[in-house]
C-alpha positions in Angstrom: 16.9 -22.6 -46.5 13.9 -20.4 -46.1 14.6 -17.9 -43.6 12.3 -19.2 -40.1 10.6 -15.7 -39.7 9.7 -15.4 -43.6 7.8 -19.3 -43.6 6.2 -18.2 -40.6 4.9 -14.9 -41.6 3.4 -16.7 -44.4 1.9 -19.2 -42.6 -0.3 -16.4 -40.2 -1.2 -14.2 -43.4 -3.9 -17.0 -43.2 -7.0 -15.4 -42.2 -9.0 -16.6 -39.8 -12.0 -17.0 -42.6 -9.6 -19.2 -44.5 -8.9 -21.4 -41.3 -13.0 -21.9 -40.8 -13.2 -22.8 -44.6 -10.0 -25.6 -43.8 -11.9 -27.2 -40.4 -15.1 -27.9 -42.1 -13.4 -30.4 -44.3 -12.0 -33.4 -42.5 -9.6 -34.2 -45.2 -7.5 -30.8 -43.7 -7.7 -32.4 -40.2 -4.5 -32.6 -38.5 -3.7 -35.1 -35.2 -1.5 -32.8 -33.0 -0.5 -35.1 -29.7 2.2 -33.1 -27.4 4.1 -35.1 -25.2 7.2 -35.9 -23.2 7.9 -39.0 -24.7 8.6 -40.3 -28.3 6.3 -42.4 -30.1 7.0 -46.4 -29.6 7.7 -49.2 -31.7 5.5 -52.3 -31.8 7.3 -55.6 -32.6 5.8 -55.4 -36.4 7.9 -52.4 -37.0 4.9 -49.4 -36.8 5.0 -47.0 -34.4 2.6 -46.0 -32.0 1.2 -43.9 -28.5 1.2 -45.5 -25.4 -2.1 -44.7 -23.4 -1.1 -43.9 -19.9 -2.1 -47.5 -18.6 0.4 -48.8 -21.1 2.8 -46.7 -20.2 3.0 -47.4 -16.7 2.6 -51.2 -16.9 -1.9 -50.6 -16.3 -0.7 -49.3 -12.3 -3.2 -46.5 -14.2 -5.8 -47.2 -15.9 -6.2 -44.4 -18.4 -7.1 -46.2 -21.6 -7.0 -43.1 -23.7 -5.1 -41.4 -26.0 -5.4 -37.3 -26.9 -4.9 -35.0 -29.4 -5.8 -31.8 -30.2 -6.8 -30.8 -34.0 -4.5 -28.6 -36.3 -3.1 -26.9 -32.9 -1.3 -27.4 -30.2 -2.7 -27.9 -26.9 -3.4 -24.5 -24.1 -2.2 -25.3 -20.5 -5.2 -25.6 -18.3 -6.5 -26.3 -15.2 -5.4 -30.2 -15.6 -1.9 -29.6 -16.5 0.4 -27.8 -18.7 2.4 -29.2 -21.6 4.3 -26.4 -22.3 7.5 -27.8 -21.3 6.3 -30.8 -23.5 9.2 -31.2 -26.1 7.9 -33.6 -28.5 5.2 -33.2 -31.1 3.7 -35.7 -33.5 1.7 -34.8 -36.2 -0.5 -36.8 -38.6 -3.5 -36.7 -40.9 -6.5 -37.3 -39.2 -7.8 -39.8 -41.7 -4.9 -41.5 -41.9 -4.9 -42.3 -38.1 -8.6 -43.0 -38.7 -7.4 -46.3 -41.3 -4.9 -47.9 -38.7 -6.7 -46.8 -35.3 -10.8 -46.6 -36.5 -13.0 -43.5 -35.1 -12.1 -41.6 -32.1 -14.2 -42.0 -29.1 -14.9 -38.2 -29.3 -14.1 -35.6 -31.6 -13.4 -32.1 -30.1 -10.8 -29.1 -31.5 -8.9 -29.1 -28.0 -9.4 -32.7 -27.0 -9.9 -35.7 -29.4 -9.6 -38.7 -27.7 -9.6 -43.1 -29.0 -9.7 -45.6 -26.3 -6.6 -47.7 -27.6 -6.0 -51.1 -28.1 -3.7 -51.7 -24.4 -1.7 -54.2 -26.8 -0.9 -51.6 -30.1 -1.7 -48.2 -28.6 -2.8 -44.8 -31.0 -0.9 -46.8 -33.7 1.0 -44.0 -36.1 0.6 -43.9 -40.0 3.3 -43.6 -42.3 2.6 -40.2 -42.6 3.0 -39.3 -38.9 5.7 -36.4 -38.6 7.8 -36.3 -35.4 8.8 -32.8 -33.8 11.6 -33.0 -31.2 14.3 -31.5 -29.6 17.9 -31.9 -30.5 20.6 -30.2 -28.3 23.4 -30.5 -31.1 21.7 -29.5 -34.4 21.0 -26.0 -35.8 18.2 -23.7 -34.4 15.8 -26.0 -36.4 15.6 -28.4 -39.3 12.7 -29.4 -41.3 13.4 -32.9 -42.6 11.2 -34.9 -45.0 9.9 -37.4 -42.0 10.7 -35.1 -39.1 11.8 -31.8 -37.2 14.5 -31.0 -35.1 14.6 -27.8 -32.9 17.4 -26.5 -30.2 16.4 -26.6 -26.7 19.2 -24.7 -25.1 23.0 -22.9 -25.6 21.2 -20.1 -27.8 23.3 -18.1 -29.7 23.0 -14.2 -29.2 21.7 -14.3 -33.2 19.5 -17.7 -32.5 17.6 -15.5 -29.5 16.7 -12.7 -31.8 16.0 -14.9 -34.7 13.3 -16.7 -31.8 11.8 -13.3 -31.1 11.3 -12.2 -34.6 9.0 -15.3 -34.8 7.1 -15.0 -31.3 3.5 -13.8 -32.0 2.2 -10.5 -29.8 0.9 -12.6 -27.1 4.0 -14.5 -25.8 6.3 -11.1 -27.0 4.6 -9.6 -24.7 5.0 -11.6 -21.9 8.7 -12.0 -23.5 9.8 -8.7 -23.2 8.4 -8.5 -19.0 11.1 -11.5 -18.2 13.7 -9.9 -19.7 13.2 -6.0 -18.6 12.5 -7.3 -15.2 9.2 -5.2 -15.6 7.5 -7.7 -13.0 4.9 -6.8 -10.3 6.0 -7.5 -7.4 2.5 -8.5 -5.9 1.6 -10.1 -8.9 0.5 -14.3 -7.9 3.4 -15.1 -10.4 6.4 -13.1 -9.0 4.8 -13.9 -5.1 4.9 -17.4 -5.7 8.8 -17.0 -7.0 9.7 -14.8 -4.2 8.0 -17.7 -1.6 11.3 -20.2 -2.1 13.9 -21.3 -0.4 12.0 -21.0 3.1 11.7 -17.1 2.4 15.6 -16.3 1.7 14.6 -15.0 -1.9 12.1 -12.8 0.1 14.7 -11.8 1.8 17.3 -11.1 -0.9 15.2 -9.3 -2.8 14.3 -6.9 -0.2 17.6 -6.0 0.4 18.6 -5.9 -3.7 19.6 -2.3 -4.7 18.1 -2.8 -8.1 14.9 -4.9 -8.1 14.4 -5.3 -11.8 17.9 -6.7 -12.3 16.8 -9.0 -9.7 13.6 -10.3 -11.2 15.6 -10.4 -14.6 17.9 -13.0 -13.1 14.6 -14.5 -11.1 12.7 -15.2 -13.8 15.7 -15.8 -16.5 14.8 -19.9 -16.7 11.2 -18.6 -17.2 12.7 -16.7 -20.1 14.6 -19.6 -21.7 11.8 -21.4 -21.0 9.5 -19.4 -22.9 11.7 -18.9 -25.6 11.9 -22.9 -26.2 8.1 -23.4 -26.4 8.1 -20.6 -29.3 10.2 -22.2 -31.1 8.8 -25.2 -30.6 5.6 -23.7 -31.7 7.3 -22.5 -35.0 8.4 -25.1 -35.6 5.4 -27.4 -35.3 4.0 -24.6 -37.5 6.6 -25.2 -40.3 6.0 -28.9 -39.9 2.3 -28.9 -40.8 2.8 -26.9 -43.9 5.4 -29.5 -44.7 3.1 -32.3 -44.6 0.0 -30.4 -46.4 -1.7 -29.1 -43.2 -2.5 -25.8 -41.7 -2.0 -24.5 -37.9 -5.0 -23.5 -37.2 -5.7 -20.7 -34.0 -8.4 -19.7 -32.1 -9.3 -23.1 -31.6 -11.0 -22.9 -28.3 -14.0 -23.9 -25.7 -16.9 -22.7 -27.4 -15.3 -21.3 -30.0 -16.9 -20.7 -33.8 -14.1 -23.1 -35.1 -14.9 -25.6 -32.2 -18.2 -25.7 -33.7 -17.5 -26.2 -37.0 -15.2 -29.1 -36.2 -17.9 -30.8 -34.2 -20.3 -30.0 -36.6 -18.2 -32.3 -39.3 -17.9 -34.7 -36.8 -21.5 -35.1 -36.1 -22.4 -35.6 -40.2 -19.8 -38.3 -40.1 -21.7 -40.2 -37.1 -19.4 -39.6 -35.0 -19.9 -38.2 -31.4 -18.5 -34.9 -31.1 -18.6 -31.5 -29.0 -18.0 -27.9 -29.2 -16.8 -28.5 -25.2 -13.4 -28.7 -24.0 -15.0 -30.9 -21.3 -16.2 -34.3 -23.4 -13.6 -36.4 -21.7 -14.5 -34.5 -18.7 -17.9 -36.1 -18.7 -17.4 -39.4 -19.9 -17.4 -42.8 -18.7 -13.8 -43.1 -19.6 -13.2 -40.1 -16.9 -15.6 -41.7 -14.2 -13.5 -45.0 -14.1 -10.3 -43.0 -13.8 -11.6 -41.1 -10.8 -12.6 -44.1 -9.7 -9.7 -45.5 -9.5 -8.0 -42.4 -8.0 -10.2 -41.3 -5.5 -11.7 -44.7 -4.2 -9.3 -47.1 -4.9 -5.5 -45.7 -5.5 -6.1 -43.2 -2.3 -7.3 -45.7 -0.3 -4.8 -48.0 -0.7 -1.5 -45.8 -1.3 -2.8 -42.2 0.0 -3.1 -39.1 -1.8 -2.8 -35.4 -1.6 -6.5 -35.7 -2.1 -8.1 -36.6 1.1 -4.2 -36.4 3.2 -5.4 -39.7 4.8 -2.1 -42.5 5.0 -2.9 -45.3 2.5 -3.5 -48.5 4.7 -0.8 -50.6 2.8 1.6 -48.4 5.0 0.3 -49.9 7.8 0.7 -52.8 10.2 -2.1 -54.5 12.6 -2.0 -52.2 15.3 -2.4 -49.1 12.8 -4.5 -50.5 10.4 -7.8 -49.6 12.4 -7.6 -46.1 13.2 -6.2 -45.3 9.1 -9.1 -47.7 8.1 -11.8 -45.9 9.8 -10.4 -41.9 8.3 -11.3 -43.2 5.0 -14.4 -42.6 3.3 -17.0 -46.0 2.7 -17.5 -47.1 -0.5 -17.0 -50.6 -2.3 -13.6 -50.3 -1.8 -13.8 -49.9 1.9 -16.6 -52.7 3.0 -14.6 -54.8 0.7 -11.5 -54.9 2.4 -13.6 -55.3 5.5 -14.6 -58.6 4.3 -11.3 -59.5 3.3 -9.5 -58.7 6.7 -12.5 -60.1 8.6 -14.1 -63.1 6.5 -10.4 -63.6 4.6 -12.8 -63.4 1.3 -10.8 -62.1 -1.7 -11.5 -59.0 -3.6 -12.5 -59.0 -6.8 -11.1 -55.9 -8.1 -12.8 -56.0 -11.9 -16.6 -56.2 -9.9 -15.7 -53.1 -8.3 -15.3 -51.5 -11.7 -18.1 -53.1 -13.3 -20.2 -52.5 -10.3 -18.8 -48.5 -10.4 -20.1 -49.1 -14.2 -23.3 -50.4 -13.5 -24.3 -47.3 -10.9 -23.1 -44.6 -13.7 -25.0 -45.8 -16.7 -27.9 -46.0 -14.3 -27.2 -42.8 -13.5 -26.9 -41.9 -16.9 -29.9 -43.5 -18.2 -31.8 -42.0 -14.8 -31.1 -38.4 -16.3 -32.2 -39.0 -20.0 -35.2 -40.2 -19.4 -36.2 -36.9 -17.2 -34.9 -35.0 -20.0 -37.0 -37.1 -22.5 -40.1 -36.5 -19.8 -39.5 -32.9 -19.9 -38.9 -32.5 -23.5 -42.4 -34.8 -23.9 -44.5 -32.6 -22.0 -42.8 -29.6 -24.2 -43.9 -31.5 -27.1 -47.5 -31.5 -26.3 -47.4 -27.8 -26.0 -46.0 -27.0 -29.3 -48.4 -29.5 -30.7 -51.8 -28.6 -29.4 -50.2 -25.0 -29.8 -50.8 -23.0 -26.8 -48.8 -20.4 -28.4 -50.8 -19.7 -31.3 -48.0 -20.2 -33.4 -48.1 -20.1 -37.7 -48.2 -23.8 -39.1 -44.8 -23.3 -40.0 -42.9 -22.3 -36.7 -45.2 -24.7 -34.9 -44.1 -27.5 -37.0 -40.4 -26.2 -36.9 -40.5 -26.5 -33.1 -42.8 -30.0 -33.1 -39.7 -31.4 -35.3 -36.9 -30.0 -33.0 -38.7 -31.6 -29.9 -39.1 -35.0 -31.5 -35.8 -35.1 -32.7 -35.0 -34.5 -29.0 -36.4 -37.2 -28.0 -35.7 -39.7 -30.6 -32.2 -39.1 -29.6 -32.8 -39.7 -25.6 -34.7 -42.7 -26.2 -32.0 -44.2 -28.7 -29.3 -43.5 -26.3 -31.7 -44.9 -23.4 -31.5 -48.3 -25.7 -28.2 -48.3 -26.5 -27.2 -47.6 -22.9 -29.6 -50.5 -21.5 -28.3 -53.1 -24.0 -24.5 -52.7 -22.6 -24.7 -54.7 -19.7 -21.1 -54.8 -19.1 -17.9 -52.7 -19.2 -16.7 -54.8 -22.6 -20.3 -54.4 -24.4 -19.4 -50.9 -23.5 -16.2 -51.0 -24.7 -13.4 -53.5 -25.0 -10.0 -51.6 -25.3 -11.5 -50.2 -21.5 -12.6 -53.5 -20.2 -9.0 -55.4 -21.1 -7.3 -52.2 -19.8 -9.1 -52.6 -16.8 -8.7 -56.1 -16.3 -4.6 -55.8 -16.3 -5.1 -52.7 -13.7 -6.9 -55.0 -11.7 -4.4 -57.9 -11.9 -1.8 -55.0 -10.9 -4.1 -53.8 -8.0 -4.6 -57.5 -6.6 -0.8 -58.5 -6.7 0.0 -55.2 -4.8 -2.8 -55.6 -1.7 -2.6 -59.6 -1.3 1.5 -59.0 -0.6 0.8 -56.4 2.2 -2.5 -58.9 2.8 0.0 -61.7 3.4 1.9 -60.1 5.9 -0.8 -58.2 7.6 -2.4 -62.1 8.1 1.3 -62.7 9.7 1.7 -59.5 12.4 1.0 -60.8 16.0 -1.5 -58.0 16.4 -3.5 -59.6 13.4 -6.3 -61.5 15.4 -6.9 -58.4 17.8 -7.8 -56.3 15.1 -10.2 -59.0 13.6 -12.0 -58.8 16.8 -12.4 -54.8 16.8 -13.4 -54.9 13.7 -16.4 -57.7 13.4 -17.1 -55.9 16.4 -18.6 -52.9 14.4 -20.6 -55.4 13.1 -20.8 -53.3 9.6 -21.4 -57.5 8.1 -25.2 -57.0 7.4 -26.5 -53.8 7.1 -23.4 -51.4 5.7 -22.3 -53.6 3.6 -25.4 -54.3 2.0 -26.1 -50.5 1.4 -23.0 -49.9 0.2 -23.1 -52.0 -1.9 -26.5 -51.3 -3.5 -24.7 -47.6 -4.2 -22.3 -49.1 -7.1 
């Protein structure tokens, strides 16, 4: 077998000219999803990836799937999958025949709304990296990888640190000296355990580097893991005909180039690690959360008790800390009027209000861009023929584009026109989201202290004109 640190030396001689030239052909794209969880298996025998509504039974609705492209995905501000031991790779055309077109093409965060029945369903190309406790360091079969997670040998450790780049060697080699700030955010936060006893202890140690080696020894192990894991991965795409590619970031020059392919093909795309971020997918999850979930469970959000923890008596004081919204005057009805709530309007009403919303702000930018247009074309500039034209063509292109997506928008009067994997994985989140408030519904109707709270609560006679305006905002 090819020694590890000789395939992957090869692999980074790759310049990073050579990895622009590999991103601005699709046919080099590689799927890259990093996960805790292996791939399922559908009752026809293919494999696929659950969305996160599917995997827990649509009490979420998250009716997407992500991947990044030819890399594996940074930590950031939304989470970290560093600790993430499973990998699947696949051609990016090939999960383009079973799947169709992703939603939105980015470098760091490619995303299809999936099927809730089938998932991101896998090729027969897809590649599986994962951990195994029992094999060698690592093994690159034909249809999968295998990597150690733990129990390193004194040899395996070094053989890991030979194939750690200077970024993570770095950081690498401060774990295992001990070579740690002690006011650093990352040893403070350590130090803040156990009610301050590792304060404490470490105060009184003798030698403080020895005890920030042993502090920060799982952070060690743990960093040595996701290297190899990274190797690994690395080895794995050359095995199936792809290249890791690096670099790959928000903004970046290889971002571009990816979206740039994207966009020729017709299909939407950004440079942005923030597409999802700003997409209607996103807005219904939030939804969800923040209006919905929180309301009716709690959260670490708005630290307000979720009112199916209550009873009668408690119900109206928890009630009244929450914020109004659909949600809130909806419930009202329901405690007060005993009408039942329709947990799919809510969405498609939460719908409705963001493509307005939507629509509302491309047609000020197709105003502004409009009265732009006029300038360039009377040309108050004085510009040559040619660079007046130039800029007459870039504005009309402008707005072409913010009156086709006004149309578009318009015609998809509902959340299926919009999409229908969404709409169906709503539908099942709502049918999860009704079953779990008509049970604590049924025995709120039941608690002696049931008809008293009616009465408080018609008296804040919110029937007509809250509810009304409330509901006008969704």
């Amino acid at each position: 077998m090819v020694k590890a640190g000789q395939f992957y030396h090869g692999i980074e001689t790759i310049k990073s000219e050579k990895q622009a030239d590999i991103m601005s052909d699709m046919a080099n794209w590689c799927v890259v999803h990093t996960t805790r969880y292996m791939p399922r298996k559908n009752s026809d025998g293919t494999i696929y990836i659950p969305s996160t509504a599917m995997a827990t039974d649509f009490n979420n609705p998250r009716s997407t799937v992500h991947v990044t492209l030819n890399h594996i995905v940074r930590s950031h501000g939304y989470g970290s999958w560093d600790d993430a031991q499973i990998v699947v790779l696949a051609p990016y055309k090939d999960v383009v025949k079973k799947n169709g077109s992703p939603v939105e093409v980015a470098g760091t965060d490619t995303y299809w709304s999936v099927n809730p029945n089938t998932g991101l369903q896998l090729p027969e190309t897809a590649y599986v990296v994962r951990p195994d406790g029992n094999g060698p360091l690592f093994h690159i079969g034909e249809r999968g990888a295998t990597y150690k997670c733990d129990n390193y040998t004194d040899e395996e450790i070094i053989q890991i640190e030979s194939m750690m780049d200077q970024r993570d060697f770095e950081i690498y080699t401060v774990y295992k000296n001990g070579d740690l700030d002690a006011e650093s955010g990352e040893v403070r936060t350590a130090l803040l355990g156990d009610k301050g006893e590792i304060r404490s202890a470490y105060d009184m140690a003798t030698d403080k580097k020895a005890f920030l080696r042993g502090l920060f020894e799982e952070a060690r192990f743990e960093l040595l893991t996701k290297c190899l894991r990274n190797m690994v991965v690395k080895m794995s795409m050359q095995k199936i005909g792809k290249q890791y590619v690096g670099n790959i970031f928000d903004g970046s020059e290889k971002s571009q180039i990816i979206a740039d392919v994207a966009n020729r093909a017709g299909i939407a795309s950004t440079a942005s690690n923030k597409g999802h971020a700003g997409s209607l997918y996103l807005n219904f999850e939030e939804f969800w959360q923040f209006e919905i979930h929180d309301f009716m469970n709690g959260g670490k959000y708005n630290r307000v008790p979720g009112i199916l923890t209550t009873d009668a008596k408690s119900f109206y004081d928890v009630f009244l800390q929450h914020k109004r919204n659909s949600f809130f005057m909806a419930v009202f009805e329901n405690v007060t009027e005993n009408k039942p709530i329709d947990f799919m309007s809510l969405y498609e009403g939460a719908y409705r209000s963001a493509v307005d919303m939507q629509i509302s702000s491309v047609m000020g930018f197709v105003q502004e861009k409009t009265v732009r247009l006029a300038d360039y074309e009377n040309n108050i500039c004085g510009m040559d023929e040619e660079t007046k034209n130039k800029y007459v063509k870039y504005y009309k292109d402008l707005i072409e584009q913010g009156r086709n997506f006004i149309e578009k928008m318009s015609a998809k009067k509902t959340i299926a026109d919009y999409d229908k994997n969404l709409a169906e994985t709503l539908r099942r989140n709502s049918e999860r989201l009704s079953a779990s408030y008509n049970v604590w519904r049924e025995k709120l109707a039941k608690d002696s202290e049931f008809e008293n709270l009616v009465k408080k609560l018609r008296a804040l006679g919110w029937q007509q004109n809250v509810i009304q305006s409330v509901y006008q905002n969704y």
